[in-house]
N, C-alpha and C positions, 0 to 999 in steps of 0.2 A: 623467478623466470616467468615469462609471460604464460607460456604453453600452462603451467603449474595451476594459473590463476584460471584459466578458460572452463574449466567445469563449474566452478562457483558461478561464474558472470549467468553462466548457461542458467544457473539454479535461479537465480535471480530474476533474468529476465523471462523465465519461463514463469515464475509466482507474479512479476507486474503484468504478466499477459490476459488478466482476466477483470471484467468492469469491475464487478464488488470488490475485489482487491484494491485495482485502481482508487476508488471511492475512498475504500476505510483511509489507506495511505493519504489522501487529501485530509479528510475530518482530523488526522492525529496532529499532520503536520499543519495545518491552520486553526487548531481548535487545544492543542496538547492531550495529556493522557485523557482515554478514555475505558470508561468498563465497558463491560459486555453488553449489558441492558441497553445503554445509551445507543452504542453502536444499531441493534437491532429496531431501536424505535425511531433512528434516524432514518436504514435504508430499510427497513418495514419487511426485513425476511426472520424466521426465523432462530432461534439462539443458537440450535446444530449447525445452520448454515454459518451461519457469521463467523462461530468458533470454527468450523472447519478450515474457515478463509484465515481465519487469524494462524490456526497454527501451521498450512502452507506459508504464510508470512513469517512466521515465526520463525520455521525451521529453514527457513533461507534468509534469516539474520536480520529482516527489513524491520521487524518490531520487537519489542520484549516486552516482557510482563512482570507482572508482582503482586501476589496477594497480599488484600488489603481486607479484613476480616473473613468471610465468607464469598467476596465478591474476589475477582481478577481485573484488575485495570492496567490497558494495554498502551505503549509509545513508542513512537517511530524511532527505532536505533539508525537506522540509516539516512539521515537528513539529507544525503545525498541525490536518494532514488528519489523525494518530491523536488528539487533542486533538476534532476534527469527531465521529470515528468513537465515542469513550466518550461524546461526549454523546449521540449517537444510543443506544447501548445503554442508556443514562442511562434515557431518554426512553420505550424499550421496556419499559422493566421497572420502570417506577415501581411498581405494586403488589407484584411480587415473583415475580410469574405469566409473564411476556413476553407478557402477553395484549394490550399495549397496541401493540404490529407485528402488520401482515400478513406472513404470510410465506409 
């Protein structure tokens, strides 16, 4: 039932509501698995922050993980939510301008 699925959607779209989120979700799905190190020396924060972000992400299904000796290397399970996210961009920038978002 639809009503059933409405708290998930909420969970989800509540974890893509934040840039660095947004970001990682981009680098997995145009780049594939990434560890943790990578991720931090790409958007240049911290390795609590980044892990924070990843397991909001995590725990609302967008990625998973798997260790891989000592390290955790992380992938977008949801190839959907970056598939969501170009057509939003899509969407912004139909004239060419980005005049079509608020931002």
């Amino acid at each position: 039932m639809l009503r059933d699925s409405v708290p998930r959607q909420v969970q989800v779209f509540k974890a893509l509501g934040h840039e660095t989120r947004a970001r990682i979700i981009a680098i997995l799905a145009d780049e594939g698995e990434k560890h943790v190190t990578e991720l931090v020396e790409r958007l240049g924060f911290d390795q609590s922050t980044i892990s924070r972000h990843l397991g909001v992400l995590k725990a609302s299904g967008i990625v998973d993980s798997r260790k891989e000796g000592l390290n955790v290397v992380y992938s977008l399970a949801m190839p959907c939510v970056r598939q969501f996210m170009k057509c939003l961009e899509a969407t912004c920038d139909h004239d060419g301008t980005g005049a079509g978002c608020i931002l």
